[in-house]
N, C-alpha and C positions, 0 to 999 in steps of 0.2 A: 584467379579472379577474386576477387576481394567481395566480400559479401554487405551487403545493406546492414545487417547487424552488427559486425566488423568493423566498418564505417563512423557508425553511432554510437557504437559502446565508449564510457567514460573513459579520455585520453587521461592521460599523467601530464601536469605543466611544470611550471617553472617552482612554480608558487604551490604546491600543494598544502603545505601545512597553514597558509592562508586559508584554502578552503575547509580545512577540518574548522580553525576560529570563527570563519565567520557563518558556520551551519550553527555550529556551537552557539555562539552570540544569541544568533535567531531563534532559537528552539527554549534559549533563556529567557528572553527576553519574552516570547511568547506569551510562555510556563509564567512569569509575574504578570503578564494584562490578566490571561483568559481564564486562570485557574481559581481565584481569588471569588471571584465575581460568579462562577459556573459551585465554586462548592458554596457561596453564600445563599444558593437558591433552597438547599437541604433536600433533602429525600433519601432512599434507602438508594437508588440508584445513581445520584449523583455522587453522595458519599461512597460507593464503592468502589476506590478507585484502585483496586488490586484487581477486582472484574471488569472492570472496562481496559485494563492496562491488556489483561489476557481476556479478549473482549475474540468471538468465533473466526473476528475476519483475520485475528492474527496470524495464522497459519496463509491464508488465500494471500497476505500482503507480504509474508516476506518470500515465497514462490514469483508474486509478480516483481519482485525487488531482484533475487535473483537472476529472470530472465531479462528488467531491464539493464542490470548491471555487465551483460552481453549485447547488450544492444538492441534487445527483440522487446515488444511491446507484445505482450499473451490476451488478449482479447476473449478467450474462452473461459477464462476462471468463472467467472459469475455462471456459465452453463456446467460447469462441473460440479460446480458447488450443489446445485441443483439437482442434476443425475444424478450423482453421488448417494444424495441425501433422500433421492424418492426410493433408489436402490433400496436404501439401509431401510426402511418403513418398508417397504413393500415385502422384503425377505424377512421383518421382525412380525409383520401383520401373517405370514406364512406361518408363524409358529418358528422360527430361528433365532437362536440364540444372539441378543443383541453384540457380545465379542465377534462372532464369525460374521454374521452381518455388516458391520463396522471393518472388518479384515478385507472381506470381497470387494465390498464399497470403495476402501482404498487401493484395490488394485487394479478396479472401474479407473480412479483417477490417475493412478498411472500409467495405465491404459491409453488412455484420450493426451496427458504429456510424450507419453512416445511416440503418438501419432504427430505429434505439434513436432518434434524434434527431429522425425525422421523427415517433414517435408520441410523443413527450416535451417536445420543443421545440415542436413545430406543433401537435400535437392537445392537449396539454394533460393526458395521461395521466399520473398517476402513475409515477415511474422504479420505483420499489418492485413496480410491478405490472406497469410497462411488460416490464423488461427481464427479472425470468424469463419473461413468455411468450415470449420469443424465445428466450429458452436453452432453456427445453421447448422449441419447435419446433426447435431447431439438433439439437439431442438426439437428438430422433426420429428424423430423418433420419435420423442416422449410423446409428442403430439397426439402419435401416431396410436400407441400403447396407452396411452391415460388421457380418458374423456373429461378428467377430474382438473376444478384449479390446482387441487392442494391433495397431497397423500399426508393420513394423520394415523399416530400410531397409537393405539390403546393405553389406558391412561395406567395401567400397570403391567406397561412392555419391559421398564427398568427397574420392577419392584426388588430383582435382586441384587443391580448396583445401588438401590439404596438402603436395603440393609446393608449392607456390605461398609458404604462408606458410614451410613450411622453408629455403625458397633465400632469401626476403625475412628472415628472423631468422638465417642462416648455421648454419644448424642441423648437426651431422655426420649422417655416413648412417647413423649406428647410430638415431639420434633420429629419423629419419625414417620410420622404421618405426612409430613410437608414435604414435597419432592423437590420444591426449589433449592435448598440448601444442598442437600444433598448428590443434585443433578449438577449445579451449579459448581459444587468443587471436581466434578468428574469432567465435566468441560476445562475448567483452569489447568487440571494435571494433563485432561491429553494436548492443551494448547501449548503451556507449557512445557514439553516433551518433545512437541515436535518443535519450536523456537531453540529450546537447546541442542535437541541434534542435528538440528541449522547451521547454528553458531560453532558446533563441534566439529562439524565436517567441515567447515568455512577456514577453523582454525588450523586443522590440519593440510587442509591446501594449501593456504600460506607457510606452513613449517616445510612442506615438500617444495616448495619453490624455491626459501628459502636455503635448503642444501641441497639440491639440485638445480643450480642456478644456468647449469648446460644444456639442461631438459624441462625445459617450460612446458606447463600445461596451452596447448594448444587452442585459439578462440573456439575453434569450431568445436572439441569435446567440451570445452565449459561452457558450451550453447545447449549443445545435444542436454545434458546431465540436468543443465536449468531448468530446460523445459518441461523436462520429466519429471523434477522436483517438483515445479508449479503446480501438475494436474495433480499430483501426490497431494502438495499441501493445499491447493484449493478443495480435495478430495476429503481432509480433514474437517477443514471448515463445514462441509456441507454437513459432516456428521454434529461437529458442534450446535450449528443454527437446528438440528431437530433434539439434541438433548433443553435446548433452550425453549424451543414453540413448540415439541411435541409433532409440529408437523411439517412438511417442506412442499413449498408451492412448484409449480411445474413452471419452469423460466420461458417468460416471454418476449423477454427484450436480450438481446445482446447482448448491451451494457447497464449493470442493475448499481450497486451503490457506487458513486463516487470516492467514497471515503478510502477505497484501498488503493489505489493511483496517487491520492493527496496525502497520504502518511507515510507512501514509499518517497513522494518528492518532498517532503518535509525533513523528514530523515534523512534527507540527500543522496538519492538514489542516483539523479543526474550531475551535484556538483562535485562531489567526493571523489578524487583516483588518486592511483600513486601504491609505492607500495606500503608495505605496513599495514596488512589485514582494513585497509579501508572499508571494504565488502562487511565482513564482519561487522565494523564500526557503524554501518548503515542498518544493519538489524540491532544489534545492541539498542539503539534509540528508535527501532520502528515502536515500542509499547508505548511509551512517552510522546511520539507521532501521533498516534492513535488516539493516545488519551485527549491531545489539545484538537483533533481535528473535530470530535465527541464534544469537546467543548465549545468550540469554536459555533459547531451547527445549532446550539441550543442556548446560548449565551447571545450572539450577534443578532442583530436586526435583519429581520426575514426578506432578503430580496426577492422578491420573485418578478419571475418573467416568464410571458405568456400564460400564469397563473398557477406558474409552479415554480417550492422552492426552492431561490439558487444559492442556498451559502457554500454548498460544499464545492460545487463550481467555479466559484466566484473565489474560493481561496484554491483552488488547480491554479486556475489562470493565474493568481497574484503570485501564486509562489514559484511559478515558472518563469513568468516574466523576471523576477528578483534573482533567480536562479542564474538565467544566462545571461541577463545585464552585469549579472557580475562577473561571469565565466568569460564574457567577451573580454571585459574593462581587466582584471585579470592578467590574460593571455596574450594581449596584443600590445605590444608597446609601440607608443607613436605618438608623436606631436599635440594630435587630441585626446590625449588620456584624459587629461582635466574634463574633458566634456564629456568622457564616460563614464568618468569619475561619479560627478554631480549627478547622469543618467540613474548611476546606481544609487546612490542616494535618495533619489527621490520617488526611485520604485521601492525601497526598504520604507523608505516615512510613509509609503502610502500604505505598504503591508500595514505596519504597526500602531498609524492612529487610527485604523480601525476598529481594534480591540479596547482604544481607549472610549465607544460609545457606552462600553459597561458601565462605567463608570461615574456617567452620565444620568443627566434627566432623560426621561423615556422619550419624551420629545423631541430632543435633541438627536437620537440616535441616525434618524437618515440623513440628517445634515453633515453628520460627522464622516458617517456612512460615503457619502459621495464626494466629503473635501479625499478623505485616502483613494478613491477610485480616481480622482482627478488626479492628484499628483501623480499615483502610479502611472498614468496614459501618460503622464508630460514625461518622464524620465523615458518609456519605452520610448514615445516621438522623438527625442533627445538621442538617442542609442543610433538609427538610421544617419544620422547628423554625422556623430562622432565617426562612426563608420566610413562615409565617404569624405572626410576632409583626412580620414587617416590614409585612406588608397592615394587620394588626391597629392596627398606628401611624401608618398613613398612613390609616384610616378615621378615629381616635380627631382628628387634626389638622384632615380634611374637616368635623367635625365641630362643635368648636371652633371 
């Protein structure tokens, strides 16, 4: 029997090197609205764009890129990140040595990925339902074990990675009193570290497939192995976000940032298959995801709804929609292609004059704000269209 993730994992079409161009296009095209406009604002953090590139969630987002690139949606990252990280504070507040602390912590998360793998991979459970009952149950725990929001670790928990990195960088001694530079490059190396042996073991999967083209890796063991990497790398994250704040909140919601979902489907987590290390190709540009989604939420005009706000949302939605209006228009050849043609077109101009509000007078910006949300609605209303005059033509043909 064929599995729910099996189902939905990214097929191979006709057309696949279309889809690398036209991710490509998008992510270009982006990269000239959002990024101009997001470094003309200045600051120490917007200028830094090697640390937002290798920004904590990197590791948490190419774990979820992995599992949705099988088809599973991991819904537990945001709780692992969490546990993880209270872990790592609670065993460095113990008097442990922040390495082994950080060691255990990552074996907590892939711990909680084996659990995701064995009821997903092996039993056959839906990931969608697999993996919040695990983030409930991570949840509770903590609930259970800490009366506290937040576990914080003493403010010279990592006084010995920062001599360490200050004598390795020749840092002066006035500089070595500042733990952010020094915290902050220990974050980039281990985000960095675990992004390339992502990318490392991505590459050698594809080298084994490609000379053993008789013995395919199997969906179900690259479900199992995903899942396990996810709580792994969301496991990383979690240590990163406390080398960053010093402290980690005890998670209360489910689902916490948006941002790692919308730079996996930025990246092309959903349009990209085919062979030729695609997978790979979708982490290669997850940093550059990352960086525009960053920019995106602090550049754009604040939508909010219900009195919170929605830009990171508001670009999931747009770029899914753009996503599979194109993957349908793509894939299906028929009589009404023209009209899903234009469908896609018009979800893409709605993406992209939205970034043109930067640009703008400040007034202008919700107006501009809601011509791209309008046109987007009209291409998705447009896609249903094209849809059923294309079944309507392939019944009228059966017919005939």
């Amino acid at each position: 029997m064929i599995s729910l993730e099996e189902k939905f994992s990214p097929k191979p079409g006709p057309r696949d090197k279309f889809r690398d161009y036209f991710n490509a296009g998008l992510l270009a095209v982006l990269s000239v609205l959002l990024l101009p406009a997001w470094l003309s604002w200045g600051g120490e953090f917007q200028l830094d764009i090697a640390g937002q590139m290798a920004s904590g969630m990197l590791p948490a987002a190419m774990g979820f890129m992995l599992a949705l690139r099988c088809g599973a949606i991991d819904l537990s990252i945001w709780m692992v990140m969490s546990e993880t990280g209270v872990l790592a504070a609670v065993l460095i507040n113990a008097g442990l040595d922040p390495s082994v602390a950080f060691l255990i912590s990552g074996l907590l998360g892939l711990s909680i990925g084996f659990c995701n793998a064995i009821l997903v991979a092996l039993l056959k459970i839906p990931s969608i339902l697999a993996t919040p009952v695990v983030a409930l149950a991570g949840m509770g725990i903590m609930r259970l074990l800490y009366d506290r929001p937040a576990i914080i670790v003493a403010d010279h928990a990592f006084d010995g990675w920062v001599l360490g990195i200050s004598n390795i960088l020749a840092l002066p001694e006035e500089a070595k009193a500042d733990l952010l530079g020094p915290l902050l490059t220990v974050r980039m190396l281990l985000v960095a570290a675990g992004w390339t042996a992502v990318l490392v073991v991505l590459m050698l999967a594809d080298s084994y497939s490609r000379s053993r083209p008789d013995r395919p890796i199997s969906h179900r063991k690259s479900l199992f192995f995903s899942l396990c990497a996810s709580g792994g790398l969301a496991g990383v994250s979690g240590m990163c976000w406390l080398l960053d704040l010093g402290q980690v909140s005890i998670a209360t919601r489910l689902v916490d940032s948006l941002a790692i979902p919308t730079a996996v489907i930025m990246a092309g987590g959903i349009l990209l298959a085919g062979k030729g290390g695609r997978t790979m190709l979708v982490g290669i540009l997850m940093p550059l995801a990352l960086l525009l989604t960053n920019a995106w939420s602090q550049t754009i005009w604040p939508l909010q709804i219900a009195g919170h706000y929605a830009q990171m949302p508001a670009l999931l939605v747009l770029t899914c929609g753009v996503d599979l209006t194109f993957l349908w228009t793509l894939n299906h050849a028929s009589r009404a292609r023209w009209l899903a043609w234009i469908a896609t077109g018009l979800t893409v101009a709605g993406l992209l004059i939205i970034p043109f509000s930067c640009l703008a007078v400040r007034s202008l910006h919700p107006r501009i704000y809601f011509i791209g949300l309008t046109l987007w609605a009209c291409g998705l209303a447009i896609l249903p269209v094209s849809i059923f005059l294309s079944r309507c033509g392939k019944r009228i043909e059966k017919t005939i």
